[in-house]
N, C-alpha and C positions, 0 to 999 in steps of 0.2 A: 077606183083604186088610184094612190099618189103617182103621178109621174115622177120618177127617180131622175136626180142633177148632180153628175158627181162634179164636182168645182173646187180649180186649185191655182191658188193665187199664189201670189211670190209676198203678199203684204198680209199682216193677219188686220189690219184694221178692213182694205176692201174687202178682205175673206170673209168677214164677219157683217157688214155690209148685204153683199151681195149675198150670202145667206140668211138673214136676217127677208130682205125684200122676197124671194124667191119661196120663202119658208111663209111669207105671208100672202104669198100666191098661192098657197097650196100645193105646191110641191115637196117632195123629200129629198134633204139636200144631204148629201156626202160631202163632207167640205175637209180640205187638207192643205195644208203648206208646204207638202212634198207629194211626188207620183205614186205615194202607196196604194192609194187607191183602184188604180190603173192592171195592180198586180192582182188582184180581186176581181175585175171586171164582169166573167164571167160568172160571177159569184152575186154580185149586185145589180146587171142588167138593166145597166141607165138610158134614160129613155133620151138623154145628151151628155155631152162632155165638155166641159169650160174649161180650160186650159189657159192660163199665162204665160206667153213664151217665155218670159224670164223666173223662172223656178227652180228652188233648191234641189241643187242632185247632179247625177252627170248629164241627166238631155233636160234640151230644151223641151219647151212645150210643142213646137212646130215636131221635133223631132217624136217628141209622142202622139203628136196625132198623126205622122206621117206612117207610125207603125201599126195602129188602129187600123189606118185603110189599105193597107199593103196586108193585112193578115183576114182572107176569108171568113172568120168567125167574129169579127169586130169590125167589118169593113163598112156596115149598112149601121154604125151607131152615128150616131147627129154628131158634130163635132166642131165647136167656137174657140178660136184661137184669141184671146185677147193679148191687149197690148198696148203701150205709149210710143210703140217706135214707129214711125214714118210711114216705113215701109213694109205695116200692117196686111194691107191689103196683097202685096202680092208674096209676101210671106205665108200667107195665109191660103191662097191660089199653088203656091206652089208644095202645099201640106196636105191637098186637097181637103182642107179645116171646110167645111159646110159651109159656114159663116164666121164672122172675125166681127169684136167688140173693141172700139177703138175706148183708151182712156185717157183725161175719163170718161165717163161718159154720163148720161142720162138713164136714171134710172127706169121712166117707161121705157127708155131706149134699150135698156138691162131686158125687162119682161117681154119687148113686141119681139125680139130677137129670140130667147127661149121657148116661148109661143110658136113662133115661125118655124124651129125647129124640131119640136116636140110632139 
């Protein structure tokens, strides 16, 4: 069975990208430009979460994966904060984001990190 990647970028060109490569890993990607997905969750059962911190809507991406892990029923989902700002890493630490995708980045560096997480 596919591992499921729900993934949501702030750009449709890295959106399409990064699903595009992930799709030809063999994974099943959920891919969105806004957190609808996230409102589903339960409903789709992703085996990680890619997250941009900068995305259309009122929260950020840190702030959706901050509610991920703060909520019992979604707290054990994998969870990658991506991102261009600086201060990726400890944005990401303090979301308790799993892992964090600096951009841009490398694309084996895209798959060793979903890998790692999944």
């Amino acid at each position: 069975m596919e591992k499921k990647i729900v993934l949501i970028q702030d750009n449709a060109e890295i959106l399409n990208l990064m699903d595009d490569v992930l799709t030809d890993e063999g994974y099943e990607v959920i891919s969105s430009l806004t957190t609808e997905p996230i409102e589903n969750i339960d409903i789709i059962e992703p085996d990680v979460v890619i997250v941009d911190d900068y995305i259309q809507g009122s929260k950020s991406g840190s702030e959706v994966i901050s509610e991920l892990k703060s909520n019992p029923e979604t707290e054990d989902i994998p969870t990658v904060l991506s991102s261009t700002s600086p201060s990726l890493p400890e944005t990401a630490k303090n979301c308790n984001a799993d892992d964090y995708l600096e951009k841009p980045f490398d694309i084996d560096h895209l798959i060793d990190v979903v890998e790692k997480n999944s």
